[in-house]
Biopython code that builds the backbone (N, CA, C, O; Angstrom):
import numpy as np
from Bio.PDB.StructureBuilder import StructureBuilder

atoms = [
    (1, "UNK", "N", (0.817, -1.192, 0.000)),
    (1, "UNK", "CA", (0.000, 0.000, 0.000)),
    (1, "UNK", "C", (0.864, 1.260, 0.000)),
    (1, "UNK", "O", (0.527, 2.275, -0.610)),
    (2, "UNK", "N", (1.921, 1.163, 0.665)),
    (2, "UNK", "CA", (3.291, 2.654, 0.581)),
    (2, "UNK", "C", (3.355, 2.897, -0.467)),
    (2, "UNK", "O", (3.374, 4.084, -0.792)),
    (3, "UNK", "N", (3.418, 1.858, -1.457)),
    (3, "UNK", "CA", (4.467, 1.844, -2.409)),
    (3, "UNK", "C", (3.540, 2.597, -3.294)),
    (3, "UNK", "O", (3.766, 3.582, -3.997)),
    (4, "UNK", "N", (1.942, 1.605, -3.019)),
    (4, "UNK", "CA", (0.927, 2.258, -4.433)),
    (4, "UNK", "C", (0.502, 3.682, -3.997)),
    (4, "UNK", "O", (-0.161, 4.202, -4.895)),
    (5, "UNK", "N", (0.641, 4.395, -3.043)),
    (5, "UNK", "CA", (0.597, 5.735, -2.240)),
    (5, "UNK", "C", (1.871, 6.616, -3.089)),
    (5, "UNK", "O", (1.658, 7.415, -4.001)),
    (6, "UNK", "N", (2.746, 6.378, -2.732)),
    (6, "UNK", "CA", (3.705, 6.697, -3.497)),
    (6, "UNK", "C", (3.615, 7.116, -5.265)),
    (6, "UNK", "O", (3.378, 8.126, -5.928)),
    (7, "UNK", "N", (3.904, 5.913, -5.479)),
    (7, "UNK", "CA", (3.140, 5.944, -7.118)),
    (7, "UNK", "C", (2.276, 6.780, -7.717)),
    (7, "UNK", "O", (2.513, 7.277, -8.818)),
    (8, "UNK", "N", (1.034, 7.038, -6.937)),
    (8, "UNK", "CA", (-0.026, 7.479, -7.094)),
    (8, "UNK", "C", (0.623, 8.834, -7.115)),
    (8, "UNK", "O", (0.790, 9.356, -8.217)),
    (9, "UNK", "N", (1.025, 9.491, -5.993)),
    (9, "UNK", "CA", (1.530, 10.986, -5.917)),
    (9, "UNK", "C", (2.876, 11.454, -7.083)),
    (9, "UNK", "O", (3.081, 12.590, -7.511)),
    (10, "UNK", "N", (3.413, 10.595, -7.302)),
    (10, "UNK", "CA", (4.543, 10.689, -8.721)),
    (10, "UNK", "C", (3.695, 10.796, -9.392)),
    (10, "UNK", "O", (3.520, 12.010, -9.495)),
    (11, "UNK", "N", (3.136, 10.393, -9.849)),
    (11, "UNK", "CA", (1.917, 10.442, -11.248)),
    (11, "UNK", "C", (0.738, 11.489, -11.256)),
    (11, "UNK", "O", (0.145, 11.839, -12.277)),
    (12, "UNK", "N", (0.532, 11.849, -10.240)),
    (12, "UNK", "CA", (-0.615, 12.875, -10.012)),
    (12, "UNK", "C", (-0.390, 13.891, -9.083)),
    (12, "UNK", "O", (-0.282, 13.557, -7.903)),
    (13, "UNK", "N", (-0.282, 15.318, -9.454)),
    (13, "UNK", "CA", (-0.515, 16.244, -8.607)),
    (13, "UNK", "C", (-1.840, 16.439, -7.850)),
    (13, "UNK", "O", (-2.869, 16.457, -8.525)),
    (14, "UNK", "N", (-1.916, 16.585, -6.547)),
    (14, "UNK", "CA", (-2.907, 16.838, -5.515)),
    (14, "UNK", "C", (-4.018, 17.864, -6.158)),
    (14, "UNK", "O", (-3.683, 18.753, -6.942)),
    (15, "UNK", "N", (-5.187, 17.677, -5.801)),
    (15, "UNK", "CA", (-6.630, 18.606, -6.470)),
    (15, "UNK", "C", (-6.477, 19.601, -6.154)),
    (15, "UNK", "O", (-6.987, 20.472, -6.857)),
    (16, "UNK", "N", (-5.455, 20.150, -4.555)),
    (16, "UNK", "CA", (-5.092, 21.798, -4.631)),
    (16, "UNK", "C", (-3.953, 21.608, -3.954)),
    (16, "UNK", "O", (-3.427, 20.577, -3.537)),
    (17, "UNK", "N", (-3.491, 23.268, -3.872)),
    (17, "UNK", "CA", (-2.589, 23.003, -3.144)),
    (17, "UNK", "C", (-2.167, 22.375, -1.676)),
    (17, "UNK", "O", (-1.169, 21.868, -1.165)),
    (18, "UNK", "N", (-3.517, 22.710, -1.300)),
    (18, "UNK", "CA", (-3.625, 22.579, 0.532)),
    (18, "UNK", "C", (-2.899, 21.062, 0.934)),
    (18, "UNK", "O", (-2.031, 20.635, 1.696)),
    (19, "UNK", "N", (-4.240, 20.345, -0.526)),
    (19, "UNK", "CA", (-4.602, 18.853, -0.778)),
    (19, "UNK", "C", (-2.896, 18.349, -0.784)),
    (19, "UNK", "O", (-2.539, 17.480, 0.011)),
    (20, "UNK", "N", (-1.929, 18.966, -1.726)),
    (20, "UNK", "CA", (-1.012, 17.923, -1.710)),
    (20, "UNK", "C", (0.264, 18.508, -0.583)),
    (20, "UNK", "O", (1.216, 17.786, -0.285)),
    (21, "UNK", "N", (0.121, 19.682, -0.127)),
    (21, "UNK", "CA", (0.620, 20.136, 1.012)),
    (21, "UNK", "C", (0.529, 18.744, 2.213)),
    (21, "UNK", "O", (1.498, 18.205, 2.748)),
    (22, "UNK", "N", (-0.914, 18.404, 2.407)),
    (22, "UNK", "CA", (-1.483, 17.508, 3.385)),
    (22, "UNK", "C", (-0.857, 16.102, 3.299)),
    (22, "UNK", "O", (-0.637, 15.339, 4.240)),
    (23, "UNK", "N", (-0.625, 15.917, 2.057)),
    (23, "UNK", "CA", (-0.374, 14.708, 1.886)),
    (23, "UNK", "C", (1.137, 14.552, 1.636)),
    (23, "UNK", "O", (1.671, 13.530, 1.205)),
    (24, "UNK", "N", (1.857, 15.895, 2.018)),
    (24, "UNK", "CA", (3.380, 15.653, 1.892)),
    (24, "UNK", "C", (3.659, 15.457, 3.712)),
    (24, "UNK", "O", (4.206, 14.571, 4.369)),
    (25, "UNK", "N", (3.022, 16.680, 4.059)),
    (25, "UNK", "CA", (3.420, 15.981, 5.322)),
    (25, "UNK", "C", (3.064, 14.690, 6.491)),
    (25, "UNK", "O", (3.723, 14.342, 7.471)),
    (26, "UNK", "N", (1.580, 14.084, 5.881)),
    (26, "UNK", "CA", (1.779, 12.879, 5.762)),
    (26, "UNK", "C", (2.792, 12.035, 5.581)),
    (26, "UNK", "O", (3.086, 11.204, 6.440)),
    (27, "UNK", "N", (3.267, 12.124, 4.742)),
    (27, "UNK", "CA", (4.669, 11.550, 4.371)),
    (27, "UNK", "C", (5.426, 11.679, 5.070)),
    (27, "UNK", "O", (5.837, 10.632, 5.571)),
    (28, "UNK", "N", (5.987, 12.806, 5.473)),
    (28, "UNK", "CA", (6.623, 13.472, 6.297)),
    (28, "UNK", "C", (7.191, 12.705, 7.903)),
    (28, "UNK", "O", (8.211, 12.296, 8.457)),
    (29, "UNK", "N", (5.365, 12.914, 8.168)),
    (29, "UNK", "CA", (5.315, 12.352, 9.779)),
    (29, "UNK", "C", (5.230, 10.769, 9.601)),
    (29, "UNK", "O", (5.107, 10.120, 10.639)),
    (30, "UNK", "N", (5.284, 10.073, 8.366)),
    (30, "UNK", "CA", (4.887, 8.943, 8.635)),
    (30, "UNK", "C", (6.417, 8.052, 7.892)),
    (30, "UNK", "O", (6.423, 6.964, 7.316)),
    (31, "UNK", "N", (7.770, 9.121, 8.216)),
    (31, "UNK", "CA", (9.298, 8.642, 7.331)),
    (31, "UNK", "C", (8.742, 8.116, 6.066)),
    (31, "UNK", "O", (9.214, 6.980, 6.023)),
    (32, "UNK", "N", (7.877, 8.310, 4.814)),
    (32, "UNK", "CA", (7.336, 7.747, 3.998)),
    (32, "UNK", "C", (8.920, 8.938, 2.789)),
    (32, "UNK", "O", (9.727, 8.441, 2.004)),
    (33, "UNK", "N", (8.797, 10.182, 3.085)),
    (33, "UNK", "CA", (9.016, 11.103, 2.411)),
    (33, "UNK", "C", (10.760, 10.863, 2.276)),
    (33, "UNK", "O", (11.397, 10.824, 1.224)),
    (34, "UNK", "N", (11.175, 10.752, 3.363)),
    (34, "UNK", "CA", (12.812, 10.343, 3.647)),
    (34, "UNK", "C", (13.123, 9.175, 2.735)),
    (34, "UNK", "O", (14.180, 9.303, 2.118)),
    (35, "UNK", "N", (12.376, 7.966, 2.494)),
    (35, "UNK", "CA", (12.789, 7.063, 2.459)),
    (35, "UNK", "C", (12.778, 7.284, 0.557)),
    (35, "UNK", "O", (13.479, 6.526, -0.112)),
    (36, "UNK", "N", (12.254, 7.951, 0.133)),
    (36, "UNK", "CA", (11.694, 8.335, -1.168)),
    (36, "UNK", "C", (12.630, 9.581, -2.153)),
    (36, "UNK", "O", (12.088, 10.657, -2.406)),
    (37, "UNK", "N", (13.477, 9.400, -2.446)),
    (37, "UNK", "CA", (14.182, 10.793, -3.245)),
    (37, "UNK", "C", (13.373, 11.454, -4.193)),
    (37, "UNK", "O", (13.164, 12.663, -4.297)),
    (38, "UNK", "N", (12.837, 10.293, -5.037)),
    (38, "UNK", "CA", (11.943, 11.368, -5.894)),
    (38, "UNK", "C", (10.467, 11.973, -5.188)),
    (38, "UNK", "O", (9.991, 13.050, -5.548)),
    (39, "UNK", "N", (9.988, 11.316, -4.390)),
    (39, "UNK", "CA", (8.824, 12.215, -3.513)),
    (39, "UNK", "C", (9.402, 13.939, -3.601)),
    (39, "UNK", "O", (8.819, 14.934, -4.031)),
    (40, "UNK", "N", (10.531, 13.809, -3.111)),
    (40, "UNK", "CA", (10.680, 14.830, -2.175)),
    (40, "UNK", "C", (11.518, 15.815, -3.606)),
    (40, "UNK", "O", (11.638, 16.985, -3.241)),
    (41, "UNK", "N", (12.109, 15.582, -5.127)),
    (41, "UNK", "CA", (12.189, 16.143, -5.827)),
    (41, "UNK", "C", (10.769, 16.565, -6.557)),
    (41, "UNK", "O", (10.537, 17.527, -7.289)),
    (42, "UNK", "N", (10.159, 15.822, -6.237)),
    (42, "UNK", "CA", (8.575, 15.948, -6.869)),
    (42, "UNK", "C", (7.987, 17.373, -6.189)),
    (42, "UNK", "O", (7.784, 18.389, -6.854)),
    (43, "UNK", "N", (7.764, 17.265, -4.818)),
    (43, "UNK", "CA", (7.760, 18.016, -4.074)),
    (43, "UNK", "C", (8.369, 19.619, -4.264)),
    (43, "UNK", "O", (7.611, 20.539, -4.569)),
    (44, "UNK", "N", (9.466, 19.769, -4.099)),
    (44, "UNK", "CA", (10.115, 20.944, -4.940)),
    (44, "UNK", "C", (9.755, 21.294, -6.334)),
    (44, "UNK", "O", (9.368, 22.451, -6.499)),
    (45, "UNK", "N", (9.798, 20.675, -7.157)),
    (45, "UNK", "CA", (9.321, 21.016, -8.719)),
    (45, "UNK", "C", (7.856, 21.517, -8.743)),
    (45, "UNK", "O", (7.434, 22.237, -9.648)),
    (46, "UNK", "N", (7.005, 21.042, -7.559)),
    (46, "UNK", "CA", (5.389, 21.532, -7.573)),
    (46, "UNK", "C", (5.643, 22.344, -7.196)),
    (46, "UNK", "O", (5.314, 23.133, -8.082)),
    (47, "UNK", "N", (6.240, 23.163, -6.076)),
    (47, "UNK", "CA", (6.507, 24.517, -5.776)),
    (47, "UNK", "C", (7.156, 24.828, -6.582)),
    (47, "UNK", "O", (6.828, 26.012, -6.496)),
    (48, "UNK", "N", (8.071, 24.826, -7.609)),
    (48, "UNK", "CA", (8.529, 25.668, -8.376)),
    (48, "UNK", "C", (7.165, 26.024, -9.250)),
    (48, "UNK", "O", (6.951, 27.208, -9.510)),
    (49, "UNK", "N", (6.409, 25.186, -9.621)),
    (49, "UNK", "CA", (5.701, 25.681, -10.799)),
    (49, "UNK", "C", (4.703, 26.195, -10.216)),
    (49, "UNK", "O", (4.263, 27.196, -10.781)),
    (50, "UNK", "N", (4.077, 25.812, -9.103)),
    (50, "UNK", "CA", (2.980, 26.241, -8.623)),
    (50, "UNK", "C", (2.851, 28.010, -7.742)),
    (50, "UNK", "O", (1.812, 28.598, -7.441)),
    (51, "UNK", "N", (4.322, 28.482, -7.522)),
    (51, "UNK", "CA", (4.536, 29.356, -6.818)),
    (51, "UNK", "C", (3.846, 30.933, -7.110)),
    (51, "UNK", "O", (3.539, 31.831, -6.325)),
    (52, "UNK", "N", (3.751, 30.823, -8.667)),
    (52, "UNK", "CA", (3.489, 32.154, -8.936)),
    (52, "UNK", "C", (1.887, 31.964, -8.473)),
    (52, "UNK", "O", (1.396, 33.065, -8.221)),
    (53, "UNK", "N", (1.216, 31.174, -8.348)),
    (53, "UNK", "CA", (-0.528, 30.864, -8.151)),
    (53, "UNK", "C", (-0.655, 30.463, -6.532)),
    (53, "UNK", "O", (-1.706, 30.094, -6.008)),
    (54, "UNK", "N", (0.269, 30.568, -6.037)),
    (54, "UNK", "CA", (-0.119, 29.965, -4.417)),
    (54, "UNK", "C", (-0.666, 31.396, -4.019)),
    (54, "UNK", "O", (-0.459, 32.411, -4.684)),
    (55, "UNK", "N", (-1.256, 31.348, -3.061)),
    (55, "UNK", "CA", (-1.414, 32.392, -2.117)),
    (55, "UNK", "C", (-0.455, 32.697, -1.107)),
    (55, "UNK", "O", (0.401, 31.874, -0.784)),
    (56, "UNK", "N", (-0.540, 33.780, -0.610)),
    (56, "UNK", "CA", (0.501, 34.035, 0.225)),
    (56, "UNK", "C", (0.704, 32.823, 1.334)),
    (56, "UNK", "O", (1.647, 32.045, 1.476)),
    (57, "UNK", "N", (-0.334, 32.934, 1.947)),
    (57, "UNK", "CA", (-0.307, 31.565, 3.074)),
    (57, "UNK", "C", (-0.133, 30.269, 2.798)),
    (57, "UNK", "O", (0.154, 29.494, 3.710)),
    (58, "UNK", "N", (-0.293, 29.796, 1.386)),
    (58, "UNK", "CA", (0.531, 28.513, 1.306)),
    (58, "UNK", "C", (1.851, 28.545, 1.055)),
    (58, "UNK", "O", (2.595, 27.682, 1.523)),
    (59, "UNK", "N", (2.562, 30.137, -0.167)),
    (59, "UNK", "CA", (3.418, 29.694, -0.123)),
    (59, "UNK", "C", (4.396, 29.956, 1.232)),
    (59, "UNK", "O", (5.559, 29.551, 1.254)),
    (60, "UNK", "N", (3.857, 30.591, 2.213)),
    (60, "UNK", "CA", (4.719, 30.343, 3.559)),
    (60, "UNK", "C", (4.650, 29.094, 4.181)),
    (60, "UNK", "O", (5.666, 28.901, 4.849)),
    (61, "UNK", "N", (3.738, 28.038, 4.231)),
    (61, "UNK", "CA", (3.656, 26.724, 4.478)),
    (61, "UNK", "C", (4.466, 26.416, 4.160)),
    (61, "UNK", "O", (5.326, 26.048, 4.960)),
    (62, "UNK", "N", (4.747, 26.367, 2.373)),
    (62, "UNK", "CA", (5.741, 25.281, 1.706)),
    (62, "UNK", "C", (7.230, 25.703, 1.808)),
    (62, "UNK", "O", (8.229, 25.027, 1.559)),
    (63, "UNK", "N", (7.129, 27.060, 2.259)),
    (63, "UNK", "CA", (8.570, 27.542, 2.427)),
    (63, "UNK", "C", (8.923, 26.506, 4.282)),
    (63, "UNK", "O", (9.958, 25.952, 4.651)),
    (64, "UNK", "N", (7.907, 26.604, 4.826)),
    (64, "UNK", "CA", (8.732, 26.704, 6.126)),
    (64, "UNK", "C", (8.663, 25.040, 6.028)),
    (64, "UNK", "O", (9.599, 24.432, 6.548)),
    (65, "UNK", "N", (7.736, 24.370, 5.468)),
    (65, "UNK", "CA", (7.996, 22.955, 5.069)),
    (65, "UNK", "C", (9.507, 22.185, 4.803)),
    (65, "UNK", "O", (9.995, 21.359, 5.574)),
    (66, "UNK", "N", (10.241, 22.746, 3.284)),
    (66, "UNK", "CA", (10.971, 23.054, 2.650)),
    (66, "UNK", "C", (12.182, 23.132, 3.527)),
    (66, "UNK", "O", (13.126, 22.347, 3.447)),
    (67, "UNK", "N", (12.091, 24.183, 4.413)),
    (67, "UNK", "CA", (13.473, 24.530, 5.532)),
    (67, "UNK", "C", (13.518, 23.128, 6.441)),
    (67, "UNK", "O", (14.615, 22.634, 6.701)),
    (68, "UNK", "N", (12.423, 22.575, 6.862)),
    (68, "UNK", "CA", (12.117, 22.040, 8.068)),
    (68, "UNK", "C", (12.957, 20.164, 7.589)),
    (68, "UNK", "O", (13.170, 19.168, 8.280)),
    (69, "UNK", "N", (13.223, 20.508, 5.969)),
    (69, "UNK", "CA", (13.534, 19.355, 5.428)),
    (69, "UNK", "C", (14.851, 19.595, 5.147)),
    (69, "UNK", "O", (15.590, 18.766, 4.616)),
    (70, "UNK", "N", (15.164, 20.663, 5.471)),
    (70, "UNK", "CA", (16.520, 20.891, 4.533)),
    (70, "UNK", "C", (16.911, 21.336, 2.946)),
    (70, "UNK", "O", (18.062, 21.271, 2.515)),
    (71, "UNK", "N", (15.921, 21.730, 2.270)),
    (71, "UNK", "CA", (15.778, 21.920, 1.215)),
    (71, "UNK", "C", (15.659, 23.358, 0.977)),
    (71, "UNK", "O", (15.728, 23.790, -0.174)),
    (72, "UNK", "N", (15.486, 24.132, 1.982)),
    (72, "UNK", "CA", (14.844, 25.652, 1.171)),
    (72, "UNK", "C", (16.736, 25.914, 1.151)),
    (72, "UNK", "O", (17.243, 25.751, 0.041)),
    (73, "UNK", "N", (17.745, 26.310, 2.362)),
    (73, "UNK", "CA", (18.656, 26.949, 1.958)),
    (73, "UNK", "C", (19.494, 26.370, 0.788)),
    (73, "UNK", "O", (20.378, 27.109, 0.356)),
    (74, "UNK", "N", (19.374, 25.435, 0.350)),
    (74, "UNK", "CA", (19.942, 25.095, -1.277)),
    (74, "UNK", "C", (19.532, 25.256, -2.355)),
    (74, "UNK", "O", (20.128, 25.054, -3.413)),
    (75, "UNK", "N", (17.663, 25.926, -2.069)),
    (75, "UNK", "CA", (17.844, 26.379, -3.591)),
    (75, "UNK", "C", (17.878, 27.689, -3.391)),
    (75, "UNK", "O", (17.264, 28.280, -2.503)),
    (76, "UNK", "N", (18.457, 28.082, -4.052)),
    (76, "UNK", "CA", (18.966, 29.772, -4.799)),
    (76, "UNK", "C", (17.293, 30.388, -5.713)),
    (76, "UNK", "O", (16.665, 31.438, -5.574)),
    (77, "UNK", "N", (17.075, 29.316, -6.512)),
    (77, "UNK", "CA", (15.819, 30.029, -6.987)),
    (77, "UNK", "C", (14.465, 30.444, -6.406)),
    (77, "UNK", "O", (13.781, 31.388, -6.802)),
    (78, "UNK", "N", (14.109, 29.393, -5.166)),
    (78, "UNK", "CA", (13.294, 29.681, -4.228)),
    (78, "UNK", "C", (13.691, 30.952, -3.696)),
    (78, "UNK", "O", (12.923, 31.846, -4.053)),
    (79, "UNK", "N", (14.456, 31.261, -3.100)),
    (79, "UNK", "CA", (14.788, 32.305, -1.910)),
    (79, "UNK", "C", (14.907, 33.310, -3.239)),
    (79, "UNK", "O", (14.346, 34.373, -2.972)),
    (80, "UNK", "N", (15.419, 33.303, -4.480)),
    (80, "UNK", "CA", (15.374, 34.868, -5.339)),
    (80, "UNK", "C", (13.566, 34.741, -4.929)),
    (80, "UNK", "O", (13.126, 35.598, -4.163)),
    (81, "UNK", "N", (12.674, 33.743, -5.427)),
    (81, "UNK", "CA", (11.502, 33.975, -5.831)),
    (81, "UNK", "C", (10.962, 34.659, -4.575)),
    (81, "UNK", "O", (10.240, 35.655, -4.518)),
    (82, "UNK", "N", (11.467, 33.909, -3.570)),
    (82, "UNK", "CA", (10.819, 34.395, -2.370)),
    (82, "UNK", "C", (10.947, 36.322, -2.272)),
    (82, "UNK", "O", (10.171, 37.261, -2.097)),
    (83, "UNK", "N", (12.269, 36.143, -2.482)),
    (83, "UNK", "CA", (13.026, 38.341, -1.890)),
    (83, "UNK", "C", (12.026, 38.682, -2.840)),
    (83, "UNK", "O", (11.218, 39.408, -2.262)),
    (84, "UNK", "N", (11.636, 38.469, -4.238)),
    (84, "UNK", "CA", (10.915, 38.864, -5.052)),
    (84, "UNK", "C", (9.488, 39.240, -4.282)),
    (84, "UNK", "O", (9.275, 40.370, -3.841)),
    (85, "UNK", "N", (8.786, 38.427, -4.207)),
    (85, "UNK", "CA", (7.762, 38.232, -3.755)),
    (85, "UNK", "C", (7.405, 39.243, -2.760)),
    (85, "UNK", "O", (6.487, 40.060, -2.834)),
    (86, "UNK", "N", (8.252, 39.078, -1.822)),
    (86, "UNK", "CA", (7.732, 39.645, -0.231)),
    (86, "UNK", "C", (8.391, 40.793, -0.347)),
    (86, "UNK", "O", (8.356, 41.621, 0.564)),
]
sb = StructureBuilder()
sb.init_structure("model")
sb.init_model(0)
sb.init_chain("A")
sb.init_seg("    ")
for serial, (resi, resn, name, xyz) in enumerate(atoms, 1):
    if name == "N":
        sb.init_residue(resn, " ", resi, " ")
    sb.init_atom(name, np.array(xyz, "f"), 0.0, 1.0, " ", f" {name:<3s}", serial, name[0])
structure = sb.get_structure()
C-alpha cells in the first residue's frame, strides 16, 4: 500500500494546493518522504511551478515545510523567488 501511495503521488498532482501540502506531510510524519528521493524532488518542482498561483499563506507553508527538510537553503531560486515576492 506505501508503495501504491507513493506511485499514485509521482503520477498525479494533488486537487489543490492545501490537498497535496497535506499529503506531503503525511509523508513526512509517517518517514514515507525520507525514504523516497523522488517524492521529495517531486515536491520541490510543484513549488517551483505552482509558486506564482499559491497564495501568500501557502506559499509560507511550503517555504517553512521546505526549511524544516533541509531543502529551502539550497535552492537559490526559491529564496530569489521568495526576496521577489515579499
Amino acid at each position: 500500500m506505501r508503495q501504491a501511495l507513493i506511485e499514485m503521488t509521482l503520477n498525479n498532482y494533488g486537487s489543490s494546493d492545501r490537498d497535496f501540502y497535506e499529503l506531503f506531510k503525511y509523508y513526512e510524519d509517517n518517514n514515507i518522504l525520507s525514504e523516497n528521493e523522488n517524492l521529495l524532488a517531486q515536491l520541490r518542482h510543484y513549488v517551483e511551478q505552482r509558486f506564482d498561483y499559491m497564495d501568500r499563506s501557502m506559499i509560507l507553508l511550503y517555504s517553512e515545510f521546505l526549511k524544516d527538510l533541509g531543502m529551502f537553503f539550497d535552492d537559490r531560486s526559491l529564496i530569489e523567488k521568495l526576496d521577489h515576492y515579499f
